[in-house]
BAFITI-675381 format. One line per field, with one value per atom (N, C-alpha, C): residue number from 0; residue in three letters; x, y, z. Coordinates in nm, 2 decimals. Example, Ala and Ser with C-alpha at 12.3 -4.5 7.8 and 13.67 -1.06 7.14 Angstrom:
2
n	c(0, 0, 0, 1, 1, 1)
res	c(ALA, ALA, ALA, SER, SER, SER)
x	c(1.32, 1.23, 1.32, 1.28, 1.37, 1.29)
y	c(-0.57, -0.45, -0.33, -0.22, -0.11, 0.00)
z	c(0.78, 0.78, 0.78, 0.71, 0.71, 0.79)
REM end
This chain:
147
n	c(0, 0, 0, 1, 1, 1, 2, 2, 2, 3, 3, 3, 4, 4, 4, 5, 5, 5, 6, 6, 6, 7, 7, 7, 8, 8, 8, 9, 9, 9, 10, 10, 10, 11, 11, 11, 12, 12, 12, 13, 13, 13, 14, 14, 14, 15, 15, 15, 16, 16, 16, 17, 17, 17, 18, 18, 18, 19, 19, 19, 20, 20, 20, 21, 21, 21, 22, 22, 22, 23, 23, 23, 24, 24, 24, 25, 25, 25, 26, 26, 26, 27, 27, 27, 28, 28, 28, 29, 29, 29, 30, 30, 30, 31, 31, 31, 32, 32, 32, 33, 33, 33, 34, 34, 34, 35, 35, 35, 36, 36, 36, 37, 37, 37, 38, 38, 38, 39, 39, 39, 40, 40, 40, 41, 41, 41, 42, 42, 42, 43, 43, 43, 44, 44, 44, 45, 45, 45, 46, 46, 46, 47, 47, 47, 48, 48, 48, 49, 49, 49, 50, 50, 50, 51, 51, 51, 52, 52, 52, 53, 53, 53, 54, 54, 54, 55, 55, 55, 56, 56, 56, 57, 57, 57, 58, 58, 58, 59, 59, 59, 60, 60, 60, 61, 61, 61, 62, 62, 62, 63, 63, 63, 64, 64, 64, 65, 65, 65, 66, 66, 66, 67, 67, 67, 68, 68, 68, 69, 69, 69, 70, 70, 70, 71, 71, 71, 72, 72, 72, 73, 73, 73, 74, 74, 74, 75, 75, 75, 76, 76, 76, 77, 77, 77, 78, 78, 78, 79, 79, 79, 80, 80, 80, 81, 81, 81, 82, 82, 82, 83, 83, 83, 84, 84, 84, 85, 85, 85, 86, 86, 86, 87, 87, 87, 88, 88, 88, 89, 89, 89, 90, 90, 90, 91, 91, 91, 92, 92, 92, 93, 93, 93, 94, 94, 94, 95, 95, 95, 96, 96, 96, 97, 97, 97, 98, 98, 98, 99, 99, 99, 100, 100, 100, 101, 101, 101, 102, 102, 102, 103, 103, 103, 104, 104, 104, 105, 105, 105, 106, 106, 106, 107, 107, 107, 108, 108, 108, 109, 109, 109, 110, 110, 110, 111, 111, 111, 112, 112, 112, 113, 113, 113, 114, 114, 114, 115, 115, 115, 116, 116, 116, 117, 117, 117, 118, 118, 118, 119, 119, 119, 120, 120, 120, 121, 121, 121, 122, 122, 122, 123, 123, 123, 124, 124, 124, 125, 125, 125, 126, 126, 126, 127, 127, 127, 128, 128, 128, 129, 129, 129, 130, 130, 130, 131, 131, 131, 132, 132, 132, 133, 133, 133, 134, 134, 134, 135, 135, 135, 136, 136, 136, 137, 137, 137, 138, 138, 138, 139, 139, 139, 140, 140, 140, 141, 141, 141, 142, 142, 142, 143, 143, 143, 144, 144, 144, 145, 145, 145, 146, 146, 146)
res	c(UNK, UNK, UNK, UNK, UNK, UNK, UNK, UNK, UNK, UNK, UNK, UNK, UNK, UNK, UNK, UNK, UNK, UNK, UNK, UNK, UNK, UNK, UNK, UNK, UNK, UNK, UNK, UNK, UNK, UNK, UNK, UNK, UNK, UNK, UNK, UNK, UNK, UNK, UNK, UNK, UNK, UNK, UNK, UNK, UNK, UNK, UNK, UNK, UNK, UNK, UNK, UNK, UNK, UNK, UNK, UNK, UNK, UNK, UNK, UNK, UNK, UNK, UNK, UNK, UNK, UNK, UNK, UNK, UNK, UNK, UNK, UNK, UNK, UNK, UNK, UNK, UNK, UNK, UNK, UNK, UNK, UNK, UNK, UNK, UNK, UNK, UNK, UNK, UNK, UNK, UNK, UNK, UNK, UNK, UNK, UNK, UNK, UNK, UNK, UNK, UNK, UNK, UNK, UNK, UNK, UNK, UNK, UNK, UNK, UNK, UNK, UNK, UNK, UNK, UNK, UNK, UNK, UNK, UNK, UNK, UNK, UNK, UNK, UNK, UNK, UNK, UNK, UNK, UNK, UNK, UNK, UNK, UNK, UNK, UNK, UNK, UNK, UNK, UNK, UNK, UNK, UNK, UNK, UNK, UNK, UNK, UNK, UNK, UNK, UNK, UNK, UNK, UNK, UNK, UNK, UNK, UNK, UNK, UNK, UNK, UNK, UNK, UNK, UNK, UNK, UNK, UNK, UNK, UNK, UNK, UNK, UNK, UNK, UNK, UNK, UNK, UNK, UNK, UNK, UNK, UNK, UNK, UNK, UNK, UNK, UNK, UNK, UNK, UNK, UNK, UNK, UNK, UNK, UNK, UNK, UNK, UNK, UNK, UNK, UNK, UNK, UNK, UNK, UNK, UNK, UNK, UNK, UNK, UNK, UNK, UNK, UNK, UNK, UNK, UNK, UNK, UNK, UNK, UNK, UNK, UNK, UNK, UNK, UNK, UNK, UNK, UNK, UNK, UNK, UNK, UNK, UNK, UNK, UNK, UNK, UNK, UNK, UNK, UNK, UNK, UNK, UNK, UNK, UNK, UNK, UNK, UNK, UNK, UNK, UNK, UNK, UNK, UNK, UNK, UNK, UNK, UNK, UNK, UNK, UNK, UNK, UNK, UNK, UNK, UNK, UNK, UNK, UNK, UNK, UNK, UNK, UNK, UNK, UNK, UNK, UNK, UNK, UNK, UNK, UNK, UNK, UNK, UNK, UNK, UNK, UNK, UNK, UNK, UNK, UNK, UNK, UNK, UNK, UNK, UNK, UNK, UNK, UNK, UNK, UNK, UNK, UNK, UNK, UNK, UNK, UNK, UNK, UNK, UNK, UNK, UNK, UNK, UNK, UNK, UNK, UNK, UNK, UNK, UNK, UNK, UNK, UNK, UNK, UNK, UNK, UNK, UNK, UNK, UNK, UNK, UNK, UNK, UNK, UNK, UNK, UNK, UNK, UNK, UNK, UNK, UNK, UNK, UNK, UNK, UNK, UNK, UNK, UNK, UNK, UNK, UNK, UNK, UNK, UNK, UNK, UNK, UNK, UNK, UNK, UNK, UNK, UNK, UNK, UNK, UNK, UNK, UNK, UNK, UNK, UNK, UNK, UNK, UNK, UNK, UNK, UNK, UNK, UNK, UNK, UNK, UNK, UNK, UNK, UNK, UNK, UNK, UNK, UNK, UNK, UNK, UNK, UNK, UNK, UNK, UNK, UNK, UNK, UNK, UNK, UNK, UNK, UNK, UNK, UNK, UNK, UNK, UNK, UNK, UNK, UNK, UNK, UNK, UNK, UNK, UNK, UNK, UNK, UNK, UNK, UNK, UNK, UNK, UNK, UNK, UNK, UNK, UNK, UNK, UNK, UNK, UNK, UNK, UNK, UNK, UNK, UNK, UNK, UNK, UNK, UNK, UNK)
x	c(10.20, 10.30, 10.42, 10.48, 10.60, 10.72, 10.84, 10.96, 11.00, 10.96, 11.02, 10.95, 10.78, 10.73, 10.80, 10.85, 10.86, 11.01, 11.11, 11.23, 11.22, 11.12, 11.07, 11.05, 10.90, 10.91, 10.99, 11.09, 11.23, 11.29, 11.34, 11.41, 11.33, 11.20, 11.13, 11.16, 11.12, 11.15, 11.31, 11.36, 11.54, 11.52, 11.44, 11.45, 11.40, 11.25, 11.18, 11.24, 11.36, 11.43, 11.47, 11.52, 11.55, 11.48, 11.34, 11.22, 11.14, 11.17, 11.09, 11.16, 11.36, 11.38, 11.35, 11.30, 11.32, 11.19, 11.06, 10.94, 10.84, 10.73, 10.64, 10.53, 10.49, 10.37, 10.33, 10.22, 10.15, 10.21, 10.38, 10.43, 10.51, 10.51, 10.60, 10.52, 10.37, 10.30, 10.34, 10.31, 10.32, 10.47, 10.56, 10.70, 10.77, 10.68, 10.73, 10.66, 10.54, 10.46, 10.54, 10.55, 10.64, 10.76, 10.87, 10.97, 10.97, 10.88, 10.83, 10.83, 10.74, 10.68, 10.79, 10.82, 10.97, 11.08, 11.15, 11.22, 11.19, 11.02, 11.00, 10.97, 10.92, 10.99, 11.08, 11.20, 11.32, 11.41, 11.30, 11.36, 11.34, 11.18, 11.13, 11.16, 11.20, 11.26, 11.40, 11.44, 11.63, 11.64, 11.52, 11.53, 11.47, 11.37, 11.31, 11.45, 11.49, 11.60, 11.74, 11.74, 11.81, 11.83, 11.69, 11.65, 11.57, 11.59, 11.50, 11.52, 11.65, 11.70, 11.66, 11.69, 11.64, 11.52, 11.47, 11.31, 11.25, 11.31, 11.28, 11.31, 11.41, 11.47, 11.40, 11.38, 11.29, 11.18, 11.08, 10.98, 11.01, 11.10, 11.12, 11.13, 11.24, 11.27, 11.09, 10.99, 10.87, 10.78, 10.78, 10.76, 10.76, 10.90, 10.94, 10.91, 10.94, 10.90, 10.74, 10.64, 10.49, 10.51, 10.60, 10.60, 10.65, 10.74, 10.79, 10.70, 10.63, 10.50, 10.41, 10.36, 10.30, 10.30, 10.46, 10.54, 10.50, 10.56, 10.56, 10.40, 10.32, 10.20, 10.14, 10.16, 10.11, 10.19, 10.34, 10.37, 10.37, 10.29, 10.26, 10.09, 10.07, 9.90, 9.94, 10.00, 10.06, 10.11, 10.16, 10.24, 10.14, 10.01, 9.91, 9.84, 9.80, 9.69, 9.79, 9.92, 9.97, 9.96, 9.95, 9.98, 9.84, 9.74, 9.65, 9.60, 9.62, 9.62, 9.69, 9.83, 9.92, 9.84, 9.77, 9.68, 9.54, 9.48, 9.34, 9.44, 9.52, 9.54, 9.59, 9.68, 9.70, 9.61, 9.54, 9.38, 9.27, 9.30, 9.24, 9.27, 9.46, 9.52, 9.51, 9.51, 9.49, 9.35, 9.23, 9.12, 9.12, 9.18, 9.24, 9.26, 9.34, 9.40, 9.33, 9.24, 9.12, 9.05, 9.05, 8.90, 8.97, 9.14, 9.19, 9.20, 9.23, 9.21, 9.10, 8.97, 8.85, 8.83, 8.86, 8.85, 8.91, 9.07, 9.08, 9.05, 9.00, 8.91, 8.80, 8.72, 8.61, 8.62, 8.69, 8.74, 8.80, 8.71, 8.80, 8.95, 8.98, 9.08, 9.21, 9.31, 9.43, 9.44, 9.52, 9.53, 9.59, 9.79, 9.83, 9.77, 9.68, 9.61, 9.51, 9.47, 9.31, 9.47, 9.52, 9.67, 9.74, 9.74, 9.85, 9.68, 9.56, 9.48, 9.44, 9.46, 9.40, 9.54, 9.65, 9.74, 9.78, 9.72, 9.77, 9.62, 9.51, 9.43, 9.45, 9.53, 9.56, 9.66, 9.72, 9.85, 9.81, 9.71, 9.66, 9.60, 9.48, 9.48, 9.58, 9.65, 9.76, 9.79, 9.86, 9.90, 9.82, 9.67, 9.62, 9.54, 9.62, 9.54, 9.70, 9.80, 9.95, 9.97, 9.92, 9.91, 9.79, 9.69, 9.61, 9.65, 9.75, 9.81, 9.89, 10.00, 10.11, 10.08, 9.91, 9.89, 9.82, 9.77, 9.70, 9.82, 9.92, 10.04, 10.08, 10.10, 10.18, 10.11, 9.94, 9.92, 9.87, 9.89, 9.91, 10.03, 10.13, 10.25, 10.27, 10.22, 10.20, 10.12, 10.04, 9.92, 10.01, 10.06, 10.18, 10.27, 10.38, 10.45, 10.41, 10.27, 10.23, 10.17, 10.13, 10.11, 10.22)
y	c(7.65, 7.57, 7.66, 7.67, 7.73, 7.69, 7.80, 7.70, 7.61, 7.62, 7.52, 7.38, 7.43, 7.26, 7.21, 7.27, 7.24, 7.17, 7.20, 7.18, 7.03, 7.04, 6.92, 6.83, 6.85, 6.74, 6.65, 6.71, 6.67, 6.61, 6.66, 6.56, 6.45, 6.47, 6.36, 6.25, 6.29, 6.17, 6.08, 6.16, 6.13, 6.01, 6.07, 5.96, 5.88, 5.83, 5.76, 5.66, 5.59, 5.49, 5.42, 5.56, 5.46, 5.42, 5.46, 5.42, 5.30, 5.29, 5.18, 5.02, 5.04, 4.92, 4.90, 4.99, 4.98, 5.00, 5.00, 5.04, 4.96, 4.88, 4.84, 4.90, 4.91, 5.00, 5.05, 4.99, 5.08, 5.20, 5.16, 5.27, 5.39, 5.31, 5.40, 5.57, 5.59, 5.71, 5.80, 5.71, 5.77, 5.84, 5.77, 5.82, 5.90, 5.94, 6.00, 6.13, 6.17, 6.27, 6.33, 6.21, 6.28, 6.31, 6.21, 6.31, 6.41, 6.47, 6.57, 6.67, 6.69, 6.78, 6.79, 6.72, 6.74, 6.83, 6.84, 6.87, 7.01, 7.07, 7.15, 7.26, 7.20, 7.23, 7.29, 7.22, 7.22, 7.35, 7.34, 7.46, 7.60, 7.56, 7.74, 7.77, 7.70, 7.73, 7.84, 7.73, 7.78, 7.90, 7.94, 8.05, 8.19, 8.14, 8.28, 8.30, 8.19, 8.23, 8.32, 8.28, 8.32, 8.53, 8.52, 8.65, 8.67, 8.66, 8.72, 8.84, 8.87, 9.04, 9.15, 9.09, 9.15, 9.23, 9.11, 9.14, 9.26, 9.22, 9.31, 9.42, 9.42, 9.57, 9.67, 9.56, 9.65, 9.70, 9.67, 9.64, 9.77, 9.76, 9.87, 10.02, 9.98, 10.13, 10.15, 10.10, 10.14, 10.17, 10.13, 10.20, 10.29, 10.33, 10.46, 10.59, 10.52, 10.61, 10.69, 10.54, 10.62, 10.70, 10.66, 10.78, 10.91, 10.92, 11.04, 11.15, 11.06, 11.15, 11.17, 11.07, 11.13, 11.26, 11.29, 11.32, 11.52, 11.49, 11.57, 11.63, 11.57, 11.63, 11.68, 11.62, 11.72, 11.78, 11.79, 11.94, 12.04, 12.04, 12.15, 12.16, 12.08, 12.13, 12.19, 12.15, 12.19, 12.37, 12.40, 12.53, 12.60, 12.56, 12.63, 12.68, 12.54, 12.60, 12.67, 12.69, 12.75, 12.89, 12.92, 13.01, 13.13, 13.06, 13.07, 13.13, 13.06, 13.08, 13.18, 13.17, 13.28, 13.47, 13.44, 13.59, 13.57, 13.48, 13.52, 13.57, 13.47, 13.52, 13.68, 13.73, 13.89, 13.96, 13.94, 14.00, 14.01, 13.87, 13.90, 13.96, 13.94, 14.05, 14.18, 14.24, 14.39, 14.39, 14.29, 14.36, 14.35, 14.28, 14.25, 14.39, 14.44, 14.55, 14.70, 14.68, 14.76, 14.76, 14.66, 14.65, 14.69, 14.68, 14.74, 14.87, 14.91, 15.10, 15.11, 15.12, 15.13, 15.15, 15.03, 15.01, 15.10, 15.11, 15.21, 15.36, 15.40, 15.52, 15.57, 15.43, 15.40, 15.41, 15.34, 15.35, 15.42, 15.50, 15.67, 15.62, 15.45, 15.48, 15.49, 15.44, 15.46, 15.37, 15.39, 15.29, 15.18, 15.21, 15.10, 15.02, 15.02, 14.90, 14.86, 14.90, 14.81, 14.76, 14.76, 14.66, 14.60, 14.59, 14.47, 14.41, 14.42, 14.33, 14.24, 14.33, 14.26, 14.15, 14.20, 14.12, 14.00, 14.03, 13.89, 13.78, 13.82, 13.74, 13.69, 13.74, 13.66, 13.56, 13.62, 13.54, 13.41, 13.41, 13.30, 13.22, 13.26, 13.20, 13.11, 13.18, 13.08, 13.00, 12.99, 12.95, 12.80, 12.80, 12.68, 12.62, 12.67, 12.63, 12.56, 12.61, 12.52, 12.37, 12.42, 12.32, 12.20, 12.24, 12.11, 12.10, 12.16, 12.07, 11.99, 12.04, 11.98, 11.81, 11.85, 11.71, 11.62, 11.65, 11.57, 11.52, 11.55, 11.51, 11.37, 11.43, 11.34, 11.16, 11.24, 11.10, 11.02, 11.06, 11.00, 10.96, 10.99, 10.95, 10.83, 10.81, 10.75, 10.62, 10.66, 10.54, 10.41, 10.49, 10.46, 10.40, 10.42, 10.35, 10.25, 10.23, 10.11, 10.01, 10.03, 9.95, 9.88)
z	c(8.23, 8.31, 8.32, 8.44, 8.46, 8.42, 8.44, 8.40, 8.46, 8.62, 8.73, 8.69, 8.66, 8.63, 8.54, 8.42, 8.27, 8.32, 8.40, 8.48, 8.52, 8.63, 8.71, 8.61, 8.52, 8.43, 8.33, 8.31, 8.26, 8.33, 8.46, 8.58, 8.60, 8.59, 8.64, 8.56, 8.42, 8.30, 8.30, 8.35, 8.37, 8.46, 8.55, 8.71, 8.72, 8.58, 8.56, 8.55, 8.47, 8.46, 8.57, 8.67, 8.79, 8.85, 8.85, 8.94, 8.92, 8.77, 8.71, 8.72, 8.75, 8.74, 8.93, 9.00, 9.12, 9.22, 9.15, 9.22, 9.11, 9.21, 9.13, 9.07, 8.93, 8.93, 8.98, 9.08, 9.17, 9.22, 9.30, 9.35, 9.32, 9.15, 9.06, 9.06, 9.04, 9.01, 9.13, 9.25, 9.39, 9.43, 9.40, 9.40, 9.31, 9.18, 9.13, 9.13, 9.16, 9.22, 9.36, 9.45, 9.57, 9.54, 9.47, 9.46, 9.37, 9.32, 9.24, 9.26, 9.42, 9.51, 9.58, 9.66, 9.71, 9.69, 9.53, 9.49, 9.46, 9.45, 9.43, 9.54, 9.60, 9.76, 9.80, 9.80, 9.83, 9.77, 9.60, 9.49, 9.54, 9.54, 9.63, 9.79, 9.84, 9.97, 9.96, 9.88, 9.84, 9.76, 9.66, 9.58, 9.69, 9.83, 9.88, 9.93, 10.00, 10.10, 10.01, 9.88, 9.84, 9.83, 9.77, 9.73, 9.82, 9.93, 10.03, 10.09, 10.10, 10.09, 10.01, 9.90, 9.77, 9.78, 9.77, 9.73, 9.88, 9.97, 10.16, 10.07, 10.05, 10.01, 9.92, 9.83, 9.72, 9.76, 9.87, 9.90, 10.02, 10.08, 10.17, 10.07, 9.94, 9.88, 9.85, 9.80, 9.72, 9.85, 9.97, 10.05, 10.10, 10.11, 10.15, 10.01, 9.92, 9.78, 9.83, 9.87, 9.86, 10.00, 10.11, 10.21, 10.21, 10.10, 10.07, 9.99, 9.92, 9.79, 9.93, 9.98, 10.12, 10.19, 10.24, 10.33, 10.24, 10.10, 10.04, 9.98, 9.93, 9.99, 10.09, 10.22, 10.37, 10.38, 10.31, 10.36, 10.26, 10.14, 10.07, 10.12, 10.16, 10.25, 10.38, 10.44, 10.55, 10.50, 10.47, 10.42, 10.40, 10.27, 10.25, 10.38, 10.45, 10.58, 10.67, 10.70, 10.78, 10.78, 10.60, 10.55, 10.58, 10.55, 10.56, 10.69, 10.83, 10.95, 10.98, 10.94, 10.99, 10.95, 10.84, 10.76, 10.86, 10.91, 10.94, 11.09, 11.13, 11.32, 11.31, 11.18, 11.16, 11.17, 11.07, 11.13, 11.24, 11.31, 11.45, 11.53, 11.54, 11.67, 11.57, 11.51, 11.41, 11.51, 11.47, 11.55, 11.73, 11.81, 11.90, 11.98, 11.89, 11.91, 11.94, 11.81, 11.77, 11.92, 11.94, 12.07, 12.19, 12.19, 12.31, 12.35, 12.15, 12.19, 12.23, 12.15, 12.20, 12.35, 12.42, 12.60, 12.64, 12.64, 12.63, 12.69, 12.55, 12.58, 12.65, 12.63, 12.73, 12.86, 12.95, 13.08, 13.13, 13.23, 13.26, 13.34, 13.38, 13.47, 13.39, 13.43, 13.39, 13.25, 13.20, 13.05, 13.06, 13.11, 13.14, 13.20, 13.27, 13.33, 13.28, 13.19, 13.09, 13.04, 12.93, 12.88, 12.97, 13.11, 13.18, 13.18, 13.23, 13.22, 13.12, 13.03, 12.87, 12.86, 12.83, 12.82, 12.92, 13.04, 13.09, 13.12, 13.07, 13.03, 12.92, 12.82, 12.69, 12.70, 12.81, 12.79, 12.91, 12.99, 13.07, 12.95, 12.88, 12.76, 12.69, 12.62, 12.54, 12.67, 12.75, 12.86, 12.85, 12.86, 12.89, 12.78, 12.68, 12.51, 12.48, 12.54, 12.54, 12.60, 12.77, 12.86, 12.77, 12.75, 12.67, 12.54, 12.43, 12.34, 12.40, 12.50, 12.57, 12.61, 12.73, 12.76, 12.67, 12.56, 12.49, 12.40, 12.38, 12.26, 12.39, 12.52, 12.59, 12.64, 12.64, 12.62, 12.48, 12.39, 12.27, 12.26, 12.31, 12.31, 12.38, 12.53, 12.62, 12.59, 12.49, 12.45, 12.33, 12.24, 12.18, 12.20, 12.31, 12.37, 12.43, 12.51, 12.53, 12.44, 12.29, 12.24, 12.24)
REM end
């Protein structure tokens, strides 16, 4: 039993006197059950309202707490795979590079032009490996805002 019943049942006994010179048997059990419930009612209404900030608040800080351990996990994974990516993409333009000397030497024509070619095929690349992150962020964003 709680404290509030343990509370209740005491007021109740208090009020029993009045009930009894003022309600016939029958009605005495029934009126004293409802004003029972009533009052307890009335109790926990008054106590959420009361602490109803409170308790939001608290509820917000332990939230935000597990968002932060969150927040702070993907960005020490984050860092790692960055880190990680940033050494294999070194490596690829190192061989990138490799395969442009190569050409290069292969191609009896002029040089600077195997490199304005190579390079602006690369750079059309990134170009449209940008434009489809670009549009895929925008309509995820767009899908978003309409929920």
């Amino acid at each position: 039993m709680s404290k509030l019943d343990e509370i209740l049942d005491a007021l109740m006994k208090s009020k029993e006197d009045i009930i009894d010179k003022n309600a016939t048997d029958k009605d005495k059990d029934e009126l004293i059950t409802a004003l029972r419930e009533r009052i307890k009612s009335e109790v926990i209404q008054e106590i959420k309202l009361e602490y109803k900030d409170e308790i939001v608040a608290e509820a917000n800080n332990e939230i935000q707490k597990c968002i932060n351990k969150e927040k702070i996990k993907q960005l020490k994974s984050l860092m790692w795979n960055g880190f990680i990516i940033a050494f294999l993409v070194g490596l690829a333009i190192n061989q990138i590079t490799e395969i442009i000397t190569s050409l290069k030497d292969l191609v009896p024509i002029n040089v600077n032009i195997v490199t304005l070619i190579v390079s602006v095929v690369l750079i059309v690349i990134i170009v449209l490996m940008y434009l489809y992150q670009f549009i895929k962020d925008a309509i995820e964003t767009w899908n978003v805002i309409k929920k």
